[in-house]
One Martini backbone bead per residue (centre of mass of N, CA, C, O) as a GRO file, in nm:
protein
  116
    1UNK     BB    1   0.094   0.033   0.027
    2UNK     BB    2   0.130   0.344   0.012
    3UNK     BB    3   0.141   0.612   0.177
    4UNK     BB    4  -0.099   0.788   0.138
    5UNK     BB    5  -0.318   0.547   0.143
    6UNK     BB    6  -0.244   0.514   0.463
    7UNK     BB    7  -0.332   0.821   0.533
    8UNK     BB    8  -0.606   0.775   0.392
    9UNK     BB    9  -0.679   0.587   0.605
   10UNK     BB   10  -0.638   0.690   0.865
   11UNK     BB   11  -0.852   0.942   0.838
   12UNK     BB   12  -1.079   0.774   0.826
   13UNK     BB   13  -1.062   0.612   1.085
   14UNK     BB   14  -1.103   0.888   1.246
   15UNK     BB   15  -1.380   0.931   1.086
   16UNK     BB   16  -1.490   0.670   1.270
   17UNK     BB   17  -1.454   0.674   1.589
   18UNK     BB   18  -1.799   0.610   1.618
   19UNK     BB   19  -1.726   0.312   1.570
   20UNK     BB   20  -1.725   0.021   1.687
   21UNK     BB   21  -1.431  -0.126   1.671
   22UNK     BB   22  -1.256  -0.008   1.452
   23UNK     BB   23  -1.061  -0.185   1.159
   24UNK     BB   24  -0.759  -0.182   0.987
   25UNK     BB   25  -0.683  -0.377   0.695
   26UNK     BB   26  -0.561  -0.599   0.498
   27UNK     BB   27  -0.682  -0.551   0.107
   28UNK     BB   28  -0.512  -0.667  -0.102
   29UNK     BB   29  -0.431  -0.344  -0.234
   30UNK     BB   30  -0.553  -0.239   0.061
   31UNK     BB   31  -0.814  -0.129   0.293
   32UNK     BB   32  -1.005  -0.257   0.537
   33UNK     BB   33  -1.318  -0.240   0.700
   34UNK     BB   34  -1.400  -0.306   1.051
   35UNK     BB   35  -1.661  -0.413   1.263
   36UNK     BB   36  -1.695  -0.636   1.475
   37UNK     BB   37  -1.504  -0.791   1.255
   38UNK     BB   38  -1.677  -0.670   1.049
   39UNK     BB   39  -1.659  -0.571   0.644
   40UNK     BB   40  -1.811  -0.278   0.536
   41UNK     BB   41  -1.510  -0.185   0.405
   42UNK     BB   42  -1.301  -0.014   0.146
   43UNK     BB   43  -0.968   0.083   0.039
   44UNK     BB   44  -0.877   0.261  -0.264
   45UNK     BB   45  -0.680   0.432  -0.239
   46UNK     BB   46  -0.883   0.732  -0.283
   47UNK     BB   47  -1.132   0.512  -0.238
   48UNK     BB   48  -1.408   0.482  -0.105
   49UNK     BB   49  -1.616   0.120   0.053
   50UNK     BB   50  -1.954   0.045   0.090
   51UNK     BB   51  -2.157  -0.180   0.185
   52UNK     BB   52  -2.430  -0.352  -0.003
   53UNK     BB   53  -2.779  -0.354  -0.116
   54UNK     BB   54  -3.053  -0.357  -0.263
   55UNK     BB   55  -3.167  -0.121  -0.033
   56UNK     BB   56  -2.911   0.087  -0.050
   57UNK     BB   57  -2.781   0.129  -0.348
   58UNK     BB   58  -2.965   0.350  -0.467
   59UNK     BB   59  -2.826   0.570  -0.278
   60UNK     BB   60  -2.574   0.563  -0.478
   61UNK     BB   61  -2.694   0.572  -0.740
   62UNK     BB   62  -2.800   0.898  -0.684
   63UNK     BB   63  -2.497   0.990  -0.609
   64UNK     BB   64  -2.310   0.864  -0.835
   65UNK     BB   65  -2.223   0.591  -0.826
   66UNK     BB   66  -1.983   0.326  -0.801
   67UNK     BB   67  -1.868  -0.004  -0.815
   68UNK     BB   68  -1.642  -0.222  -0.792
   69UNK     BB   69  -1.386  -0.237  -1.013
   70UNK     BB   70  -1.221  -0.455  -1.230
   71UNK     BB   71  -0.959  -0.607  -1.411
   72UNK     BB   72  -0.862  -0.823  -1.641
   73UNK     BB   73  -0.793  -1.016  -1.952
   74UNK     BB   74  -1.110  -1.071  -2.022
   75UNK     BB   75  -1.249  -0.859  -1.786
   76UNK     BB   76  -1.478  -0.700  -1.602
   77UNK     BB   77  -1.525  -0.615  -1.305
   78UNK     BB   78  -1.810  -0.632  -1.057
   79UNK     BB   79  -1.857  -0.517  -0.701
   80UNK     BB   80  -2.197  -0.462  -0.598
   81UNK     BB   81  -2.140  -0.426  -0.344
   82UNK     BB   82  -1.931  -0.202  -0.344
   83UNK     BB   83  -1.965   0.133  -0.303
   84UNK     BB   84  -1.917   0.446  -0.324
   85UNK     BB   85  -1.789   0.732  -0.211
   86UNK     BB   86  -1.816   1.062  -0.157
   87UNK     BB   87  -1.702   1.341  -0.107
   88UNK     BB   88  -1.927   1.472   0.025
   89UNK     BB   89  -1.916   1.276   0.268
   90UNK     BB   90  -1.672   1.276   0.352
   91UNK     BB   91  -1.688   1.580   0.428
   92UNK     BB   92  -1.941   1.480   0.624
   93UNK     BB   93  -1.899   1.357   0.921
   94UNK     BB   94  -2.206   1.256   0.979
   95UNK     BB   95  -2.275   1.125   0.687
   96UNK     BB   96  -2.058   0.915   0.715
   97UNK     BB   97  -2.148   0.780   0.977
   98UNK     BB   98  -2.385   0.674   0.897
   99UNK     BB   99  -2.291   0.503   0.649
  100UNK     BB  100  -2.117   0.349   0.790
  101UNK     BB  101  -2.337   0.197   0.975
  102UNK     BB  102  -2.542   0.098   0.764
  103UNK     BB  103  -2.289  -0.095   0.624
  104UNK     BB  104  -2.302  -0.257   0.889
  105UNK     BB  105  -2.536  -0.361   0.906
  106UNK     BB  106  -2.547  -0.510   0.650
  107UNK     BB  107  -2.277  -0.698   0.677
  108UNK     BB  108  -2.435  -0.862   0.897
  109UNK     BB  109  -2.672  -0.912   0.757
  110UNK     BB  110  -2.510  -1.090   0.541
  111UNK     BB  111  -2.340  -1.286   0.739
  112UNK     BB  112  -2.605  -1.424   0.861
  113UNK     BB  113  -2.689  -1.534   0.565
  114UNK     BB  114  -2.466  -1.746   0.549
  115UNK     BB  115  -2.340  -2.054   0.480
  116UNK     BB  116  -2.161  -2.256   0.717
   0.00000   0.00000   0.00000
């Protein structure tokens, strides 16, 4: 992960500091956020990504969002799970602490529904 990637993974989790237990781990390219051990959220590079499902993703996409997306040599894959987070909500401590609650719970109720 770059220095740069890492303040700014930093900087995230300094303004999520209102979410309990919040912890960044790395992950893959980038940095994972996880509450209560549950992963909410990545950052890749300059971009925040927080888990989405099928209610919550609307609003991400009347923001404007995109889900990540990564290419391979075949083609471009999207992972709809994760879509992004605005600068404009990373700039709004309040806005920013909120969807990422939301995203907390959505996270939560996803690792429940899994398969054991």
């Amino acid at each position: 992960m770059s220095e740069a990637s890492s303040q700014f993974a930093d900087f995230i989790v300094d303004r999520l500091s209102g979410i309990p237990r919040i912890a960044k781990t790395r992950f893959f390219g980038g940095t994972g956020l996880s509450a209560d051990a549950t992963q909410f959220g990545m950052i890749m590079g300059s971009t925040v990504y927080f888990v989405v499902d099928k209610d919550t993703r609307p609003k991400y996409e009347k923001l404007g969002s995109k889900c990540f997306a990564y290419d391979t040599k075949a083609r471009r894959v999207q992972v709809k799970k994760y879509f992004e987070v605005p600068i404009e909500i990373i700039e709004d401590h309040e806005a920013l602490a909120a969807l990422a609650r939301e995203a907390v719970r959505v996270a939560q109720s996803l690792a429940k529904k899994k398969p054991a």
